[in-house]
C-alpha positions, 0 to 999 in steps of 0.5 A: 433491468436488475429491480432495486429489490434484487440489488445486493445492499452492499452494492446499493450503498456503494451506488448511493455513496457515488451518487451523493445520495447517502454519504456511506464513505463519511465514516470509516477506518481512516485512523493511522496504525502510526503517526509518530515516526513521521516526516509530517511531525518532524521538526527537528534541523537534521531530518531525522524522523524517528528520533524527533518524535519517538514511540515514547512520546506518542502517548504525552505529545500532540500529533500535528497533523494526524492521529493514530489508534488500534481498530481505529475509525473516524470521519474523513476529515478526521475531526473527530477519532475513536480507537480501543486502548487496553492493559493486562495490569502489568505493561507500563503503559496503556496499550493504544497504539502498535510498537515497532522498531524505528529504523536505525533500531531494527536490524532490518530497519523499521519492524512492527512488533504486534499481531493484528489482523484485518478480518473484514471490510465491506467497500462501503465499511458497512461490515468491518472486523479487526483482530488483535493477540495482546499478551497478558505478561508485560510487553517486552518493551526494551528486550525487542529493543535490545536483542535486535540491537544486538543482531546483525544484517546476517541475523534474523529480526527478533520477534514477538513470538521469540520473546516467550509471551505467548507461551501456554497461550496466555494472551487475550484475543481482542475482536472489534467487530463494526456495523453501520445502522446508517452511514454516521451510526456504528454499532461496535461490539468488543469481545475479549477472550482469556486463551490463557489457563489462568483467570485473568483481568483486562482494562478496555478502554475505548476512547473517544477523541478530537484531532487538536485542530485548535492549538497551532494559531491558525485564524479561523481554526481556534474554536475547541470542541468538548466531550462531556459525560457519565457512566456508558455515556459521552457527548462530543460538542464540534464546530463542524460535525455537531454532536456525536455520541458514544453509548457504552452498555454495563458500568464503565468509568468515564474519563476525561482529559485533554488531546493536548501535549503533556509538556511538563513530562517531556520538557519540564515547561508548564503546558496549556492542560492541567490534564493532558494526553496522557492523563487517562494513560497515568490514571489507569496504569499508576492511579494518579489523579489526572483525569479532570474531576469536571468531566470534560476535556477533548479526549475521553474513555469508557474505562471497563474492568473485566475478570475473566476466567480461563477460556470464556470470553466477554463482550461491550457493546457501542454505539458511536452515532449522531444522536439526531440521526440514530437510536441509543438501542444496545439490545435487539436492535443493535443485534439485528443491524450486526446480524444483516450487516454480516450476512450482507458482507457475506453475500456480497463478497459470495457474488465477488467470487466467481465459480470454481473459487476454492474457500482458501481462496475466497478467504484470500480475496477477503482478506485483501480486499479487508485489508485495502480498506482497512488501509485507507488513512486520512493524510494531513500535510501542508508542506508550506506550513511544515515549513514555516512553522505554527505560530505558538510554536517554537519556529522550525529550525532555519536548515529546514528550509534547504531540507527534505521537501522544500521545493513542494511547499505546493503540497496540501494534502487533507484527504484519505488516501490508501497507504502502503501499509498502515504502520511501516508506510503511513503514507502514500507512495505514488507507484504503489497507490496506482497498484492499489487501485487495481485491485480496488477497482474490483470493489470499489471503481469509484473510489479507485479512479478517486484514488489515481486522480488525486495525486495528479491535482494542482495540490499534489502534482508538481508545477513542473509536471512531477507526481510526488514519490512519497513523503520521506521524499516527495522528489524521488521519482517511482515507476510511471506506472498510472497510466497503466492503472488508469487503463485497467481500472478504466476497464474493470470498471466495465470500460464506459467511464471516458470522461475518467479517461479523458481527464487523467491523460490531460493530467499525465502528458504533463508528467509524461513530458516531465519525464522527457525533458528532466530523465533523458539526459542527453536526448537520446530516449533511454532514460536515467530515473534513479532507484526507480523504486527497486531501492537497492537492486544494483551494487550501488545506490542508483539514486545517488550520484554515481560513484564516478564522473558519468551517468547510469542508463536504465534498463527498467527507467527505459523500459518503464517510459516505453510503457508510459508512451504505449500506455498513453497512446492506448488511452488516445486511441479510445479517447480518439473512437469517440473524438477523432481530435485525439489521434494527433495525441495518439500519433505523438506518443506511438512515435515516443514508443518507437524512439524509446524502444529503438534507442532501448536497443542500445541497452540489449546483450546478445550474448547474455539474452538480456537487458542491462543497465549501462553505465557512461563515463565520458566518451569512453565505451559503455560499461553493462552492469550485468545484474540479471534483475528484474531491471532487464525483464522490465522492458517486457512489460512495454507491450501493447496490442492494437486490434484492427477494427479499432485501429482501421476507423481512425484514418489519420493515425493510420495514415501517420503509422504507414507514412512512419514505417515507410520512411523510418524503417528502422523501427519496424522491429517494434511497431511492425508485427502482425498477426491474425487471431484464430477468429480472423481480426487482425492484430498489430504488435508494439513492443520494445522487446521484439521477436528475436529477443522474445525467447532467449528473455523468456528463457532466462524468466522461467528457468527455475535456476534463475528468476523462476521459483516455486512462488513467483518470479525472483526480482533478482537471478539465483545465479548470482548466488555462486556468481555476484556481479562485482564492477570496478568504478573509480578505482572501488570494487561494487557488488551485489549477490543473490539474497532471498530473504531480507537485505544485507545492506544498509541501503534505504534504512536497510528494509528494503531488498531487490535482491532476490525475493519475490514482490507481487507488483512486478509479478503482477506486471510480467504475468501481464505482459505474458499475456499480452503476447500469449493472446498475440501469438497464439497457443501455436507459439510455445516456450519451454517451461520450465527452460530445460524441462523439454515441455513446451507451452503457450505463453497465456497457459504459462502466465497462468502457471506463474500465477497460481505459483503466487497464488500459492503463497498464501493457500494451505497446502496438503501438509496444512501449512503455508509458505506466507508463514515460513518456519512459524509454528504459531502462525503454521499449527495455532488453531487460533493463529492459522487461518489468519491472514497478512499480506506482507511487503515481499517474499522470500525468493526460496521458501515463499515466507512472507517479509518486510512490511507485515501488513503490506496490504496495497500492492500485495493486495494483487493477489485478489485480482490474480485470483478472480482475473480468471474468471475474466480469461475464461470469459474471453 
């Protein structure tokens, strides 16, 4: 037995924060990078998000539902929120939130025009630290704005970096670095430095205020909290939270105003403030008198002007704390608890990391576990009130109704959730929460299988059994892939955790049999679905109608419901080895698996190697779409592995397997092959992807001319470069073609591309599923790899390969440089820029840089279980 002693005090947090003992989660960086933009505050008849609630109203306009701020943290109800504002002297407004471009702005749709950095995160937010390059010359407000509108789909997005501002290093590097004295007390310490070769003048204003809970007519709802204060102090007054304290050291300037909208700028309509939300915003940057002279109000900074000369930094100290519960000491105290808390960050991230982990590495894996935490944001939305409208407000327009949404007037959310990426997405997406997680589990399992429940519970899931895709679409539908995470989370968690178990698979069987009475169409177990998630992967919209009078059957949709089954009858079979009631549960799905992955037959080319979608128009012959895509390799990741010692204790499954096989031989292709490991223990095979099909598939994957590329695997075949595949359907010609970097279309706002580039989930999947049938055949059975290389490999020695290509992506090479940031000078050379690393959406199928959404964190995150999932296989 481990004594309390030897226990890291990270991991000794986490343990009271699951127990109840100490709420170490109550506080943490919870605060969205952007709220503006949103569907949540989108009012408007037509739906159009981001022109009803633009980036310029954001400073003056009262968010509804959720608040957004730069190294932003709050409790997790979001009651209370405190984020740094700042001004060089020369913006035309505080910088207190990230600018982007909206999606018909962009180029290539919506693009986050800042750099910032997720430093560090402790599971438990102990330990955070956020960096941030701010220039010192006027932002460049309209001119990323307008050369982009310029730019076509051919051309490349405009950048920050593009504009000049950062020429001769002028910019101030803001760090924001976090401690946590007891779960409600942080002690916070700002350090700005002039890189610039001039003095230089920075305003820092961290501010403190109250979601405004209290202006929209909700009974019981209507009390309004205050701040109150002077000099490097400030009392917040709430109804729920108590007192909260925010203490600065120096000499800053308190100011006041109010988090209500500022009516009078935007509509010429007295409002219900003298001061509104952007008062302090009006005071600092034009001197205007509209902060209150009485000190009071629901939003409030400590103003700091700070002169410093070229290359030197200065440093604020706060303590943002329940005054009850902490102590107001800014000297050796506060110094000790920033000291231990790192070194605790420290030692336990050293203890995550296995033996033989490279420092690149290391700091790889800390900067994605940094930015999943950082990620997390507390998500408001009561679609039914959405719907309806607030009572002193103007009621929404009556098309609303018939819009996006309406049918999931259900949905209550009021939870803190990990999000996509905290500026582009900040909301949740079902099938890359259950990504997340994985790579949560690693750190924080308890919150992780929170995570996969939450979207499963009666405020989420549909009534009908559906689990909500993502707020610009609840009703989109996204791979079924929670099934699968809830097994792997259940098993990074040490595999004990039935009662997880357990109440997930009830959760999911009504999902699972959404999917079969409303995907299946004519009953025929291959499966429509729509975009599936890949967006813009075929030569035509696959979540629209289809362009003629038929319907389009899924290479991936099938695939992706044969691992559900497969994933689903795993999960019985251990629910079964400890109550045998759940073998009749497990019979039920491995007959849902062989039906899916017989009739997926239907779907394979023998001439192409290859699975394809297939579209039917009446009862004319079925025509392939024969797009070598990530589509057709889905059906690989269909794959399950039973060992006979479990297997052989549940007689009942047993029986039904044999009575199966006997008298329905046809489908002894997918559930019927066996293998005996070197250790003697008999395993069984279930795959939709059989024998025969294992090599010609697996050719294509690693052929380097098509899906296999220096960096990963390619979500669409090089071949389709020199070669697009172009259909006629009712008369008009569809194509699509080989694009490694960004999208040339319109689809999805034009940010999303499955035409080429690599994306870590479906790559995390296929290495996966490489190891399932390398741990099944044996190294004795080799591949060619790279195809036509004349080198053969084990399948499990492969996957690993394909891993550390990806892996790749982010490390320094020889030449020091890294693939993540392409032709970027800055980011390649900078000393101050270099090591800093993001985790972006996708990367480009050629030179590995990193593309899309520039903090996608969730998914990418991956990455760190790629790189400490070694240590699980060298311990098997």
């Amino acid at each position: 037995m481990v004594a309390e002693s030897d226990v890291c005090p990270e991991k000794r947090r986490l343990a009271q924060a699951d127990s109840g003992e100490l709420p170490w989660r109550a506080w943490g960086p919870y605060l969205s990078e952007r709220a503006w933009g949103t569907v949540r505050e989108d009012y408007s008849a037509t739906g159009e998000a981001w022109t009803y609630f633009p980036h310029d109203h954001a400073r003056s306009r009262t968010y509804r539902w959720n608040e957004d701020g730069m190294a932003g943290i709050c409790d997790d109800g979001q009651h209370f929120c405190f984020a740094l504002a700042l001004w060089n002297g020369q913006d035309p407004i505080l910088k207190e939130r990230m600018f982007g471009l909206t999606g018909p702005e962009g180029n290539h749709g919506e693009d986050v025009k800042e750099y910032w950095w997720y430093e560090d995160s402790t599971p438990t937010h102990s330990h955070m630290s956020w960096r941030y390059h701010y220039p010192q010359a006027a932002f460049p407000y309209s001119e990323l704005v307008e050369v982009n509108a310029r730019r076509g789909r051919h051309e490349p997005e405009f950048e920050l970096l593009d504009t000049g501002v950062f020429a001769d290093d002028r910019y101030w590097s803001v760090t924001a670095d976090y401690a946590k004295a007891s779960p409600t007390d942080l002690c916070v310490v700002v350090t700005v430095a002039n890189r610039g070769p001039d003095p230089a003048t920075l305003h820092v204003l961290p501010t403190l205020w109250f979601r405004n809970t209290w202006a929209w007519g909700r009974p019981g709802h209507d009390d309004v909290p205050t701040i109150t204060g002077q000099g490097g102090h400030l009392t917040a007054e709430h109804a729920e939270l108590g007192t909260i304290e925010l203490v600065g050291d120096g000499t800053p300037t308190a100011l006041f105003c109010d988090n209500e909208t500022n009516t009078r700028r935007l509509w010429n309509v007295s409002g219900r403030s003298a001061y509104p939300k952007d008062g302090i915003n009006d005071h600092v940057v034009h001197g205007a008198a509209t902060v209150n002279p009485a000190m009071t109000g629901t939003k409030a900074a400590l103003h700091y002007v700070l002169d410093v000369p070229a290359g030197e930094s200065r440093q604020i100290r706060l303590r943002l704390a329940r005054p009850a519960e902490s102590s107001t000491d800014l000297g050796a105290g506060f110094t000790t608890v920033l000291a231990d808390r790192r070194a605790e960050a420290d030692a336990y991230f050293a203890d995550l990391v296995p033996a033989g982990t490279t420092d690149e590495e290391a700091r790889v894996v800390r900067g994605a576990i940094a930015g999943l935490m950082w990620g997390k944001q507390f998500y408001r939305y009561d679609v039914g009130q959405w719907l309806a409208g607030d009572r002193t407000t103007v009621a929404p327009p009556a098309d609303r109704l018939h819009g996006r949404n309406r049918d999931w007037w259900h949905l209550a959310a009021a939870d803190v959730i990990s999000m996509p990426d905290p500026w582009e997405y900040p909301w949740f997406a079902a099938w890359d929460l259950a990504f997340h997680c994985v790579a949560i589990a690693r750190v924080d399992p308890v919150f992780a299988k929170q995570q996969l429940l939450l979207l499963t519970r009666d405020w989420y899931m549909h009534p009908d059994g559906r689990i909500p895709a993502y707020e610009w679409a609840f009703g989109d539908v996204n791979p079924p892939v929670h099934a699968w995470a809830a097994l792997r989370v259940f098993d990074l968690d040490g595999g004990r955790d039935f009662d997880f178990l357990e109440r997930i698979m009830h959760r999911l069987m009504l999902n699972f049999n959404w999917w079969v009475n409303r995907k299946d169409a004519d009953g025929s177990n291959v499966f429509e679905g729509g975009f599936l998630g890949l967006d813009n992967i075929g030569p035509f919209d696959r979540s629209a109608p289809l362009p003629v009078d038929g319907r389009l059957e899924q290479s991936d949709g099938t695939g992706w419901m044969a691992m559900y089954a497969a994933n689903l009858l795993e999960i019985a079979v251990r629910l079964a080895v400890r109550n045998p009631s759940y073998q009749d549960v497990a019979t039920k799905y491995f007959e849902h698996f062989a039906y899916i992955s017989a009739s997926a037959q239907s779907l394979w080319s023998d001439k192409d190697g290859f699975y394809c979608d297939t579209v039917r128009v009446g009862g004319g012959p079925p025509i392939p779409m024969r797009v070598f895509s990530i589509v057709g390799l889905i059906p690989l990741v269909a794959t399950v592995t039973w060992r006979e010692g479990t297997f052989g204790r549940l007689t009942e499954l047993v029986e039904r397997v044999n009575w199966f096989l006997a008298h329905k031989p046809a489908y002894a292709a997918v559930v019927g092959e066996h293998r005996t490991s070197p250790s003697g223990e008999r395993r069984r095979l279930l795959s939709m992807v059989t024998m025969d099909q294992l090599g010609p598939l697996v050719s294509r994957m690693l052929d380097e001319a098509e899906f296999l590329s220096p960096y990963g695997l390619r979500s669409i075949s090089r071949v389709h470069a020199a070669e697009p595949f172009v259909v006629d359907l009712g008369g008009r010609p569809f194509s699509v073609g080989y694009e490694p970097a960004e999208s040339r279309t319109g689809a999805f706002g034009g940010n999303s591309n499955w035409r080429g580039p690599v994306w870590m989930p479906v790559n995390y999947l296929l290495i996966s599923a490489l190891h399932q049938f390398g741990d099944f055949l044996g190294e004795s059975a080799t591949f060619e790899y790279p195809t036509g290389s004349g080198t053969h490999h084990g399948l499990n020695r492969i996957a690993a390969d394909v891993s550390e290509r990806i892996i790749g992506i982010f490390l320094r090479g020889q030449d020091g440089r890294r693939a993540l940031y392409g032709g970027t000078e800055v980011l390649q050379t900078h000393p101050d820029w270099r090591d800093r690393l993001i985790y972006p959406e996708y990367f480009h199928g050629d030179n590995g840089a990193g593309l899309g959404a520039s903090h996608q964190t969730g998914w990418t995150a991956l990455v760190a279980d790629l790189i400490l999932g070694r240590a699980d296989r060298r311990q098997r």
